[in-house]
N, C-alpha and C positions, 0 to 999 in steps of 0.2 A: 546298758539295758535299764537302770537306775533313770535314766533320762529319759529314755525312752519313754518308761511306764509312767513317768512325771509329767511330759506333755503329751502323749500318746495314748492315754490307757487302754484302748480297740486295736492296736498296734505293737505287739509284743512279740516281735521276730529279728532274728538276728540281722535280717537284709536292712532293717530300718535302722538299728545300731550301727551297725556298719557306714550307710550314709550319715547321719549324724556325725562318728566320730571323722570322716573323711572329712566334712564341711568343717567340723570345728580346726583339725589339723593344717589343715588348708588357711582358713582364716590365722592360726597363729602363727603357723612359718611366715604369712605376709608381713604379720603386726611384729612378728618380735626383733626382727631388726630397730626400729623406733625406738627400743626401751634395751636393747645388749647387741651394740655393734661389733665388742669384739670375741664371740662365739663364731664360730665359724661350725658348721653340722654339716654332715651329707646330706642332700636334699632328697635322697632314700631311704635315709635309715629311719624308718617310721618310729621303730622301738626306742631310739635316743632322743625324737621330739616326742614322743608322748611319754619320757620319763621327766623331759623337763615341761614339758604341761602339768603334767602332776604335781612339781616342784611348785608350780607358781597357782596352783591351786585349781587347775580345770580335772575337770570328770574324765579319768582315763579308765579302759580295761585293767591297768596293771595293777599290781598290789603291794601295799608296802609294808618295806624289811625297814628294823630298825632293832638294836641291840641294848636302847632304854626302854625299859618298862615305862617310865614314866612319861618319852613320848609315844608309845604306844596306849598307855592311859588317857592321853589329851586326846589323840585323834579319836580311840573309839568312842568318848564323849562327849565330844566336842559337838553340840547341835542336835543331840539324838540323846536328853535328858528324859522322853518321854516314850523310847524305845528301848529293846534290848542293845547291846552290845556285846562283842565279841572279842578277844585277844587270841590267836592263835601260837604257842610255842614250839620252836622247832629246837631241838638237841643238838647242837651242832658239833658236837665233839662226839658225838658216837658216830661209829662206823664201823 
């Protein structure tokens, strides 16, 4: 939606995110052969190429877990020196 409202801004609906992330998804299943031939993915598991889209730094839905503070300190800051930021913490030993 981030992307969306970046080149869209009249255009703030999930139908347009959705084509967006289908074209982008599309585009890197084609390309990422070129660059890691030996990954082998299901070419339906949407959720495991758009976790390694994220890995390689494209604009995903998903959000990330990580168990350093301190890369979660980079990423919230990282290019948004002149915004707020965010860290969210989960408990993970309660239950």
């Amino acid at each position: 939606m981030r992307l969306v409202r970046r080149c869209h801004s009249e255009q703030n609906d999930p139908f347009t995110a959705n084509i967006y992330e289908r074209i982008m998804l599309d585009d890197f299943k084609y390309r990422f052969p070129l660059y890691d031939s030996s990954k082998k993915i299901d070419e339906e598991n949407h959720v495991e190429w758009l976790a390694l889209m994220q890995h390689y730094g494209a604009p995903t839905r998903l959000i990330d877990f990580t168990s350093s503070i301190f890369v979660a300190l980079h990423f919230a800051l990282d290019g948004s020196y002149d915004k707020d930021s965010v860290i969210w913490a989960i408990n993970a030993s309660s239950g």
